[in-house]
OpenMM code with the backbone's topology and positions (N, CA, C; nanometers):
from openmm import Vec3, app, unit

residues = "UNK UNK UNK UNK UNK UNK UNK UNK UNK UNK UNK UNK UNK UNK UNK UNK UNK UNK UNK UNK UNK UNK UNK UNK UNK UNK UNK UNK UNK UNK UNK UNK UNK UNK UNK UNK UNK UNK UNK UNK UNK UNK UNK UNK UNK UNK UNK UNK UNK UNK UNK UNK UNK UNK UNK UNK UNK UNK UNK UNK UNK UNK UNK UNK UNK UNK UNK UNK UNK UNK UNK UNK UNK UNK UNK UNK UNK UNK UNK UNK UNK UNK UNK UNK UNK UNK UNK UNK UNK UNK UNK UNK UNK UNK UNK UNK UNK UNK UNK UNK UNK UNK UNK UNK UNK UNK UNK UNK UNK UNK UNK UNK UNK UNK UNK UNK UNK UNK UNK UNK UNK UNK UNK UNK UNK UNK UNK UNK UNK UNK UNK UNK UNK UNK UNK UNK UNK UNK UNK UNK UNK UNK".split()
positions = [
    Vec3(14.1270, 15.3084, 11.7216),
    Vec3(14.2619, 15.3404, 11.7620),
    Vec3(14.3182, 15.4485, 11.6701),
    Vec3(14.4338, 15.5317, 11.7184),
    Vec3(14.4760, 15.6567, 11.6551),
    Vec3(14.5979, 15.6075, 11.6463),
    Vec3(14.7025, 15.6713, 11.5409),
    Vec3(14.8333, 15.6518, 11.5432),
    Vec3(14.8620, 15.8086, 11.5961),
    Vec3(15.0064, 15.7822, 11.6576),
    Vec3(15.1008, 15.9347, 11.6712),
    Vec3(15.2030, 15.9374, 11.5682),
    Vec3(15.1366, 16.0599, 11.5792),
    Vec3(15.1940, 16.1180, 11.4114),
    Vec3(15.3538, 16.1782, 11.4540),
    Vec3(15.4377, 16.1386, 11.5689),
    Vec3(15.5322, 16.1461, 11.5600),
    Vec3(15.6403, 16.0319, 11.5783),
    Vec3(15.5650, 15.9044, 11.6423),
    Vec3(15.6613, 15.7928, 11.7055),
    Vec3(15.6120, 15.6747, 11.6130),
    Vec3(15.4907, 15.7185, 11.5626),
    Vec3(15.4061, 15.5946, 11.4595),
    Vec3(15.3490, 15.4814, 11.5510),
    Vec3(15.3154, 15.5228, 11.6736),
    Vec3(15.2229, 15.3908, 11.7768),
    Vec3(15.0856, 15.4105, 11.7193),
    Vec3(15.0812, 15.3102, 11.7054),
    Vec3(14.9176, 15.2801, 11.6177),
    Vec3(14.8036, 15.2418, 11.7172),
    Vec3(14.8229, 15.3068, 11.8692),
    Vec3(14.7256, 15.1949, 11.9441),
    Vec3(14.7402, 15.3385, 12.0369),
    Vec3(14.6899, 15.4690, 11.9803),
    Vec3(14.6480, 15.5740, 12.1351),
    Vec3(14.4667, 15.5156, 12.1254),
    Vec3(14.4569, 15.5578, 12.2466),
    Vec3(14.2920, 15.5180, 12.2689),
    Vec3(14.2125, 15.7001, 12.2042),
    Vec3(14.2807, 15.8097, 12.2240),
    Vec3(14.2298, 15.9172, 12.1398),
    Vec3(14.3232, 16.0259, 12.0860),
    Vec3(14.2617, 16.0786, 11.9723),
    Vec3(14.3283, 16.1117, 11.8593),
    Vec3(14.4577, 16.2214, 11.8982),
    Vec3(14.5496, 16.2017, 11.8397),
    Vec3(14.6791, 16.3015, 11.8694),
    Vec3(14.6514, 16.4469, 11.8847),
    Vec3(14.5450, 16.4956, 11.9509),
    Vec3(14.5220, 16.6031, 11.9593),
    Vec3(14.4719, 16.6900, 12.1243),
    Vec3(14.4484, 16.7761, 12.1414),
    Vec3(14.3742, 16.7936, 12.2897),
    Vec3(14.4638, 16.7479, 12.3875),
    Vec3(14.5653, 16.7759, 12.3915),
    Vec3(14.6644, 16.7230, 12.5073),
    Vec3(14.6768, 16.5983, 12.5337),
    Vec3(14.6788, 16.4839, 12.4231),
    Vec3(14.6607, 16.3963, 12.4503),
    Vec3(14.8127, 16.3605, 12.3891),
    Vec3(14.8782, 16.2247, 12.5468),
    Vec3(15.0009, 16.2051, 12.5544),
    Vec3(15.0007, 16.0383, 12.5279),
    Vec3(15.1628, 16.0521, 12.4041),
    Vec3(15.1668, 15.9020, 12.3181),
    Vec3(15.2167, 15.8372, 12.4433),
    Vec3(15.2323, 15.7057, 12.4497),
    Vec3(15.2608, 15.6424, 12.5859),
    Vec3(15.4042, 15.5910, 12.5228),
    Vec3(15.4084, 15.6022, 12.3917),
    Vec3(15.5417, 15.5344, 12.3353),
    Vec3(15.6787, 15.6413, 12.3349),
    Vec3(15.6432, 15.7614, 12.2918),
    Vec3(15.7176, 15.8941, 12.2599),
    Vec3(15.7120, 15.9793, 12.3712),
    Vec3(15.5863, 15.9965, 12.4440),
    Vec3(15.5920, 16.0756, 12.5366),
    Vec3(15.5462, 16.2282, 12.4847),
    Vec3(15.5436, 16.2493, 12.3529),
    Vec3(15.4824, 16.3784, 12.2918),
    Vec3(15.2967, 16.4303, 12.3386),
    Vec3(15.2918, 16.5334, 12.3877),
    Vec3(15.2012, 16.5765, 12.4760),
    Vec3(15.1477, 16.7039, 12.3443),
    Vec3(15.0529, 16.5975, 12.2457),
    Vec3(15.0185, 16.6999, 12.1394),
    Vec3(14.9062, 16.8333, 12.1759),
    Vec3(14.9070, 16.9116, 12.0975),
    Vec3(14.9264, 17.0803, 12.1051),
    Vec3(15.0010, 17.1505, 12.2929),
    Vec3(15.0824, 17.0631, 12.2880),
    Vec3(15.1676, 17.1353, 12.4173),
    Vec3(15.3470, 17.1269, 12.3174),
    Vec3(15.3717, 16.9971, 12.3503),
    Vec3(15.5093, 16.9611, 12.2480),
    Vec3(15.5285, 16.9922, 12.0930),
    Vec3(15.4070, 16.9560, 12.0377),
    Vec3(15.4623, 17.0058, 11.9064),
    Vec3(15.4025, 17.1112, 11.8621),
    Vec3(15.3792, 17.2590, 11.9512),
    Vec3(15.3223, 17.3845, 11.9383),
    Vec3(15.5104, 17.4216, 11.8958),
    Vec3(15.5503, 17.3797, 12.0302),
    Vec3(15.6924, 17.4206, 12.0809),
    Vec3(15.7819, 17.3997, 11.9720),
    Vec3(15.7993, 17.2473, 11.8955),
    Vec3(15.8514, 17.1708, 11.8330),
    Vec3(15.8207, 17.0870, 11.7214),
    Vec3(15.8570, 17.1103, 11.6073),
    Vec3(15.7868, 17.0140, 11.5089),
    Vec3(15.8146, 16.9120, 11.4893),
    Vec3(15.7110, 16.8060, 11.4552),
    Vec3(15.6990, 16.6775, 11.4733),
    Vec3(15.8201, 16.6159, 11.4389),
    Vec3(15.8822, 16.6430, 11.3471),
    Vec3(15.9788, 16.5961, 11.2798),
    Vec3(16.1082, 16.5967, 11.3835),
    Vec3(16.1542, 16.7385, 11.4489),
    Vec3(16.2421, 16.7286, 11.5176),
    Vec3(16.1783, 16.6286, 11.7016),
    Vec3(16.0949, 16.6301, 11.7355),
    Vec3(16.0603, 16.5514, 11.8202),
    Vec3(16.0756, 16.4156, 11.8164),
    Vec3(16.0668, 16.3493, 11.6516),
    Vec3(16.0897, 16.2407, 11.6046),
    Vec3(16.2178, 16.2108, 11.6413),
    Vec3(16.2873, 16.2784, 11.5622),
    Vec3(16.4628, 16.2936, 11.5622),
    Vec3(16.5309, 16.2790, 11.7288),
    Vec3(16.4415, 16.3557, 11.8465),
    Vec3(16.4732, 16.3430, 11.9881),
    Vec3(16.4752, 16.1836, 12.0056),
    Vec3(16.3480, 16.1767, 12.0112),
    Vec3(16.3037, 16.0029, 12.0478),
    Vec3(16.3811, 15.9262, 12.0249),
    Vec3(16.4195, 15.9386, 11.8316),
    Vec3(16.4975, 15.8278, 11.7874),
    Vec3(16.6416, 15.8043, 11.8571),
    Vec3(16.6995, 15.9403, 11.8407),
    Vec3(16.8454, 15.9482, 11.8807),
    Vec3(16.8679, 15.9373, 12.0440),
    Vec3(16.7439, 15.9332, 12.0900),
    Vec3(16.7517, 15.8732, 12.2901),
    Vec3(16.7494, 15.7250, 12.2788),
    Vec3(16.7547, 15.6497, 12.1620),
    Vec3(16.7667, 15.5257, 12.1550),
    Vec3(16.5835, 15.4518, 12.1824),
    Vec3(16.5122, 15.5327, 12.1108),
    Vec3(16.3648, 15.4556, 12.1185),
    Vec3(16.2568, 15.4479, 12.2644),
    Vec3(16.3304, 15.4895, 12.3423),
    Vec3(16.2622, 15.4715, 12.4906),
    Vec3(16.1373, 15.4847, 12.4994),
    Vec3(16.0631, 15.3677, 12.5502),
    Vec3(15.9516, 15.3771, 12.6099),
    Vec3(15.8965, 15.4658, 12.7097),
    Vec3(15.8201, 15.5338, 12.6443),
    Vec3(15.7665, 15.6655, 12.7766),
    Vec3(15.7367, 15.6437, 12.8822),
    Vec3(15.5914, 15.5769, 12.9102),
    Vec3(15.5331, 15.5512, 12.9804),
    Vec3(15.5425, 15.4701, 13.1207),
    Vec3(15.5449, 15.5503, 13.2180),
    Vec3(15.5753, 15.4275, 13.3247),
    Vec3(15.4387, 15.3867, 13.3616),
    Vec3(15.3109, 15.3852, 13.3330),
    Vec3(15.2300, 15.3726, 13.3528),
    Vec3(15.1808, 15.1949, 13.3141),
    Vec3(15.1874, 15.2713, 13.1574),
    Vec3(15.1070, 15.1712, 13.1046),
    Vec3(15.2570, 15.0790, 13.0117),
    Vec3(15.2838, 14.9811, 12.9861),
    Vec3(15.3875, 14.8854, 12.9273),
    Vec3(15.3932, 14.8587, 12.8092),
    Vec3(15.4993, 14.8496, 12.6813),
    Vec3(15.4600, 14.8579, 12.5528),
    Vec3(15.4319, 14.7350, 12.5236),
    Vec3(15.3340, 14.7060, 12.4444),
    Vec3(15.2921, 14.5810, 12.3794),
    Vec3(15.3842, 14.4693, 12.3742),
    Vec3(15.3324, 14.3630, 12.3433),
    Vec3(15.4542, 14.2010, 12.3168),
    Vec3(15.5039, 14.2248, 12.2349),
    Vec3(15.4366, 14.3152, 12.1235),
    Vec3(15.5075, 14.2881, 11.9693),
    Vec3(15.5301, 14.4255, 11.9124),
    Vec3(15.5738, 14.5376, 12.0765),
    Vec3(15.6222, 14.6313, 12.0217),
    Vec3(15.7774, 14.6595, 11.9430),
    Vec3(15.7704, 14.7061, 11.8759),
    Vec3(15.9028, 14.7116, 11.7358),
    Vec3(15.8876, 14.9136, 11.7128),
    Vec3(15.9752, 14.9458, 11.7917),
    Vec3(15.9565, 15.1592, 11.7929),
    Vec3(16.0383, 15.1410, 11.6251),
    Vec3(16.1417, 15.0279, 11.5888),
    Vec3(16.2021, 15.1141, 11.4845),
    Vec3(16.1296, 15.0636, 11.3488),
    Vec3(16.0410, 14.9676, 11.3276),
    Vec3(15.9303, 14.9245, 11.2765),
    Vec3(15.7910, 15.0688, 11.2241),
    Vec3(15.7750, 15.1104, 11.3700),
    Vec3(15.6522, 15.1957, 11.3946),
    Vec3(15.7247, 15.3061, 11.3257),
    Vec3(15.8546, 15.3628, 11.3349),
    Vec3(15.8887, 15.4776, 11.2909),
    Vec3(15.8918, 15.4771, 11.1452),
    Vec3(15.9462, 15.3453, 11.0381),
    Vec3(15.9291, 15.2971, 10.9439),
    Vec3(15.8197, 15.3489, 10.8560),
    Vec3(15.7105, 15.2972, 10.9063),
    Vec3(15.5938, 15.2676, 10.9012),
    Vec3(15.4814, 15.3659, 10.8790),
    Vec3(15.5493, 15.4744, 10.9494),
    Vec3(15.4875, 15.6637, 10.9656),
    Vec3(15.5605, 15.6945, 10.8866),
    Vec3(15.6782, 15.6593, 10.8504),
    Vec3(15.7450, 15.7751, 10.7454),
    Vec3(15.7473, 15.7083, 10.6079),
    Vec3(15.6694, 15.5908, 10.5833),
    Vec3(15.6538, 15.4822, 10.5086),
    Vec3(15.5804, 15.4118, 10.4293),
    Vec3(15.4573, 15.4969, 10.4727),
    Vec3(15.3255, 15.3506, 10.4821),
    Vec3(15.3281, 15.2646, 10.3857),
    Vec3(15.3825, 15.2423, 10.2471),
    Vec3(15.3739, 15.1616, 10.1909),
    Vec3(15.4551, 15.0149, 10.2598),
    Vec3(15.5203, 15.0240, 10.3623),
    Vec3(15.5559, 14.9149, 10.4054),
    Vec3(15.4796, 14.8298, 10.5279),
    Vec3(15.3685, 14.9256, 10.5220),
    Vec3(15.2515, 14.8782, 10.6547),
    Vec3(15.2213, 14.7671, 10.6039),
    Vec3(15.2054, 14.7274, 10.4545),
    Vec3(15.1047, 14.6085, 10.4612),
    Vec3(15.2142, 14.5071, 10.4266),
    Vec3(15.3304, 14.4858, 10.4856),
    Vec3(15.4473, 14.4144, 10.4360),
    Vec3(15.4394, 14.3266, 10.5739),
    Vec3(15.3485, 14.2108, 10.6458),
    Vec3(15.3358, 14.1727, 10.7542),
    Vec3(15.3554, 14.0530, 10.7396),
    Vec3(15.4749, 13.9683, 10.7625),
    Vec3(15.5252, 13.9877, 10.8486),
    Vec3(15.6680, 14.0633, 10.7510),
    Vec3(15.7591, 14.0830, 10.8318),
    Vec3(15.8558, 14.1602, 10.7202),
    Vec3(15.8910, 14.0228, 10.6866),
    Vec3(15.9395, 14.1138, 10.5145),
    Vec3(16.0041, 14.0140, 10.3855),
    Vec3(16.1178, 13.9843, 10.3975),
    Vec3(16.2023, 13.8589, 10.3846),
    Vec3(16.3176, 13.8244, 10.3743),
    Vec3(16.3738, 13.9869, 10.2287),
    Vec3(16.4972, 14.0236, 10.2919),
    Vec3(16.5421, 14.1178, 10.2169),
    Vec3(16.5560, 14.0908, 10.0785),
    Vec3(16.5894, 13.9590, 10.0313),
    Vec3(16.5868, 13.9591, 9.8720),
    Vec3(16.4154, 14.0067, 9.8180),
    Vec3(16.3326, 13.9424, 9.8821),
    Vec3(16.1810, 13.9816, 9.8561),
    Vec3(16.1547, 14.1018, 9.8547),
    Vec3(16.1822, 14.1795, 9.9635),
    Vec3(16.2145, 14.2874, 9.9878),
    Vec3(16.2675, 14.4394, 9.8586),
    Vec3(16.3469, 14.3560, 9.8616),
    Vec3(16.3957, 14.4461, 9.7139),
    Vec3(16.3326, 14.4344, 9.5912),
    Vec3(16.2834, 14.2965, 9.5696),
    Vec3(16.1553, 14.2835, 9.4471),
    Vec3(16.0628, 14.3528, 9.4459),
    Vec3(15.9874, 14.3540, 9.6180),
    Vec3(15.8953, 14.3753, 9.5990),
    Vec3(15.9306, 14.6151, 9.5513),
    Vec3(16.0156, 14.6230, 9.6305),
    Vec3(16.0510, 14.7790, 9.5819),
    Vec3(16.0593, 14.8132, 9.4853),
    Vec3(16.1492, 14.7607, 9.3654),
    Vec3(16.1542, 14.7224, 9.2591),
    Vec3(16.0402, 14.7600, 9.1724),
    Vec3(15.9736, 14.6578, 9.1719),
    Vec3(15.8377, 14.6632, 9.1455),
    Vec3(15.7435, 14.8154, 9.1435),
    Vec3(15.7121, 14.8129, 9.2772),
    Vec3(15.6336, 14.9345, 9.3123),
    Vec3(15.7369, 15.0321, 9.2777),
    Vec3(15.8465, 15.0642, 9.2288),
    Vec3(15.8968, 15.1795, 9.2237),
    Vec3(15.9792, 15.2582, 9.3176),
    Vec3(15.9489, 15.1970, 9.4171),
    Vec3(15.9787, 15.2502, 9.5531),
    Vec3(16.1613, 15.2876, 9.5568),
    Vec3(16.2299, 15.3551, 9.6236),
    Vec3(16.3361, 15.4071, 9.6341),
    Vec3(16.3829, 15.4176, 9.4944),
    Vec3(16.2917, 15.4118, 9.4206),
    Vec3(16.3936, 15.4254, 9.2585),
    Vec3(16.4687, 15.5198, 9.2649),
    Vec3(16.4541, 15.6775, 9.3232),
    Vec3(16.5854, 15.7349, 9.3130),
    Vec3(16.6170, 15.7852, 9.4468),
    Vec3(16.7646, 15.8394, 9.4499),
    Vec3(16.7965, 15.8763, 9.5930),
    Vec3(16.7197, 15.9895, 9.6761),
    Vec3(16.6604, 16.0595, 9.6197),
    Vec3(16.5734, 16.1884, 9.6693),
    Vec3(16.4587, 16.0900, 9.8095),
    Vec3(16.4669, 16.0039, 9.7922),
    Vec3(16.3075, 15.9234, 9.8941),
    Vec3(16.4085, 15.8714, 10.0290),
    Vec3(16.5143, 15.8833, 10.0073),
    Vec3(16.5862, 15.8322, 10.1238),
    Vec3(16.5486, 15.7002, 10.1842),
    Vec3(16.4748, 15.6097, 10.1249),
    Vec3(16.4418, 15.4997, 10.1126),
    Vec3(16.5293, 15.3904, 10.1132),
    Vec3(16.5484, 15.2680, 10.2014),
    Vec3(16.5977, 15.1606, 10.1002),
    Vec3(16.5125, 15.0165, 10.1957),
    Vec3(16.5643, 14.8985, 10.1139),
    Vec3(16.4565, 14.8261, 10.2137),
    Vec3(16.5741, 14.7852, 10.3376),
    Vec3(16.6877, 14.8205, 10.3038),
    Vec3(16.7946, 14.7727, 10.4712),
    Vec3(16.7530, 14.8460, 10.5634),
    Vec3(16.7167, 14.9284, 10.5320),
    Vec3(16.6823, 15.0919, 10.6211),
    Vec3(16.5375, 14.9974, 10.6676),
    Vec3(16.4320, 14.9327, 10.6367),
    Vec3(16.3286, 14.8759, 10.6782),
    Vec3(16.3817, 14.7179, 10.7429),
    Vec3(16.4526, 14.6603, 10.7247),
    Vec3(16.4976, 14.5187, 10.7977),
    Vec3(16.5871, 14.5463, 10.8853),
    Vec3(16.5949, 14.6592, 10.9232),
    Vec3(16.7107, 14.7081, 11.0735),
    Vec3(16.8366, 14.7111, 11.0279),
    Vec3(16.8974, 14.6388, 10.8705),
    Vec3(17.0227, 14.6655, 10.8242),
    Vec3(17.1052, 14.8174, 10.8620),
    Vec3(17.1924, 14.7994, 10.8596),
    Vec3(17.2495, 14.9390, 10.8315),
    Vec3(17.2870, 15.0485, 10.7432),
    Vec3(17.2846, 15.1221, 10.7184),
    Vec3(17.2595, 15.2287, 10.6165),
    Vec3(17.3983, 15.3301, 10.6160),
    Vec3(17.4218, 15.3208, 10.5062),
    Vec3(17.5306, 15.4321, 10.5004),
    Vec3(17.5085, 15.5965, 10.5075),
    Vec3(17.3909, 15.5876, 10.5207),
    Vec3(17.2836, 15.7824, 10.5604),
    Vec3(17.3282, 15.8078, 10.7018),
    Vec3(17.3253, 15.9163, 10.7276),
    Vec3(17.3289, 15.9571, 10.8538),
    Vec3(17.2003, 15.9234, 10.8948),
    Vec3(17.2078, 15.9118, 11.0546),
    Vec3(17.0476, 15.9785, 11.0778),
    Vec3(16.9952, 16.0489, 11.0371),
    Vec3(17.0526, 16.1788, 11.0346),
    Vec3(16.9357, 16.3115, 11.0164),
    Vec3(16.9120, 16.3383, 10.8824),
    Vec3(17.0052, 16.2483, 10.7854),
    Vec3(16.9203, 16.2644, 10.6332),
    Vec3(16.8340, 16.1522, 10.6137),
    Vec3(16.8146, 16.0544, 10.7152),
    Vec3(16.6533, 15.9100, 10.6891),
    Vec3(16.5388, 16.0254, 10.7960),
    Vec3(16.5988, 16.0958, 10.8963),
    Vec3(16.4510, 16.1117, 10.9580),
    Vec3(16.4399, 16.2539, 10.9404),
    Vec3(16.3266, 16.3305, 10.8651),
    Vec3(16.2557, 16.4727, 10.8710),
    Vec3(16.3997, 16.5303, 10.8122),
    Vec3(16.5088, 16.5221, 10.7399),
    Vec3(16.5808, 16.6097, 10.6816),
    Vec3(16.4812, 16.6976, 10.5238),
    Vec3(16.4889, 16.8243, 10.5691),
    Vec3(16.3965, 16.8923, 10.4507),
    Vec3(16.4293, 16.8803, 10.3264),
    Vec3(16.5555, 16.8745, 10.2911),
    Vec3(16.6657, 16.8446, 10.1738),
    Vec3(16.6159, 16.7408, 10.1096),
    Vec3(16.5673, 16.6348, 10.1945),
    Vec3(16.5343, 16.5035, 10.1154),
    Vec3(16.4012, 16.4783, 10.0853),
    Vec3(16.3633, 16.5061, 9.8859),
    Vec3(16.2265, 16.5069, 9.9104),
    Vec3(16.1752, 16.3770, 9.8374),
    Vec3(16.0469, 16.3615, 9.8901),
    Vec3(15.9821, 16.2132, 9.8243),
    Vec3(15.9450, 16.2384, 9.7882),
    Vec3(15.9301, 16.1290, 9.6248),
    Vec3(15.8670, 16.1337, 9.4897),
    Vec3(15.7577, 16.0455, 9.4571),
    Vec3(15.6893, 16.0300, 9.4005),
    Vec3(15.5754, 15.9804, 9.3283),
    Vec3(15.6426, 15.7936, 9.3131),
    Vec3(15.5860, 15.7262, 9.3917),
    Vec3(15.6484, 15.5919, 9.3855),
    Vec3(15.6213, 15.5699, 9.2396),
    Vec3(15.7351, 15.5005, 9.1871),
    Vec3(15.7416, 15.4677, 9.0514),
    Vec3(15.8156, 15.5831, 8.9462),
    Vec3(15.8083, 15.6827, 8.9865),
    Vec3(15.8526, 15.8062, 8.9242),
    Vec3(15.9920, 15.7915, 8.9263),
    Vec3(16.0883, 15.7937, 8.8512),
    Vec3(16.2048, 15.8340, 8.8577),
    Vec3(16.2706, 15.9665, 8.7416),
    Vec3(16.3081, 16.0698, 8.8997),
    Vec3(16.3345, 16.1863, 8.8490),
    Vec3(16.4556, 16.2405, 8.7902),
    Vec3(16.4456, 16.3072, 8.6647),
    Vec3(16.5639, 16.3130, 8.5634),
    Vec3(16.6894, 16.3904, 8.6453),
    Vec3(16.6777, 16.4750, 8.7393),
    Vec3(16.7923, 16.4765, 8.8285),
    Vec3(16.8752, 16.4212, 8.8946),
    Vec3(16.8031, 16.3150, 9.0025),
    Vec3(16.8528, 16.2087, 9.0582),
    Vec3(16.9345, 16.3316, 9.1780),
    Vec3(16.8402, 16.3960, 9.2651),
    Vec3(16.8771, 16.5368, 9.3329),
    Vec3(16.9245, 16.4336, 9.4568),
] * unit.nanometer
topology = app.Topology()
chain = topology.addChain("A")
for resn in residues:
    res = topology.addResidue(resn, chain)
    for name in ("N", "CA", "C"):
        topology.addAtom(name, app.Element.getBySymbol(name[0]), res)
């Protein structure tokens, strides 16, 4: 199985490439993101409210789009199965370093569906916001 490297569905049958279309996003790779970069295609999807593409084929039992998007822009929270009660959650970040400073646009509410005081467009593909070396915390705090 392939993931799409724009919606984060972990289950295409072949690789995001060769005109091959996500059934979750609907991105029709080297046609859509010749046009459009992944990032702003992301940003479409999200802000249409997650919609399932496909009238074909049906999304999984245990599909979760704001999970999958997580998850691609994330991976350290892939192996967090099933998700952590949020106090755990924050230990476990803590720990690994993770959102230590504001530059990662990170937090774990932003991963438990909480709400976030960020806009959208500074959690998804904003260029401004860059990620750091988990554990690293940078003497700017940019």
């Amino acid at each position: 199985m392939y993931t799409c490297s724009v919606c984060g569905f972990d289950r295409l049958e072949d690789p995001p490439n060769n005109y091959t279309i996500c059934p979750s996003c609907g991105t029709e790779f080297e046609f859509d993101d010749v046009r459009t970069n992944r990032d702003e295609l992301r940003r479409a999807w999200v802000e249409s409210g997650y919609i399932w593409w496909s009238k074909l084929e049906q999304p999984p039992d245990d599909w979760n789009p704001k999970r999958q998007v997580e998850e691609l822009l994330h991976p350290e929270v892939r192996f967090v199965i099933p998700p952590l009660p949020a106090r755990d959650m924050k230990i476990l970040a803590a720990a690994a370093g993770i959102g230590a400073n504001q530059s990662t646009g990170w937090s774990p509410g932003k991963i438990l569906g909480h709400q976030s005081n960020a806009p959208l467009p500074d959690i998804l593909g904003n260029p401004s916001r860059q990620r750091s070396t988990p554990g690293v915390l940078k003497e700017a705090w940019t």
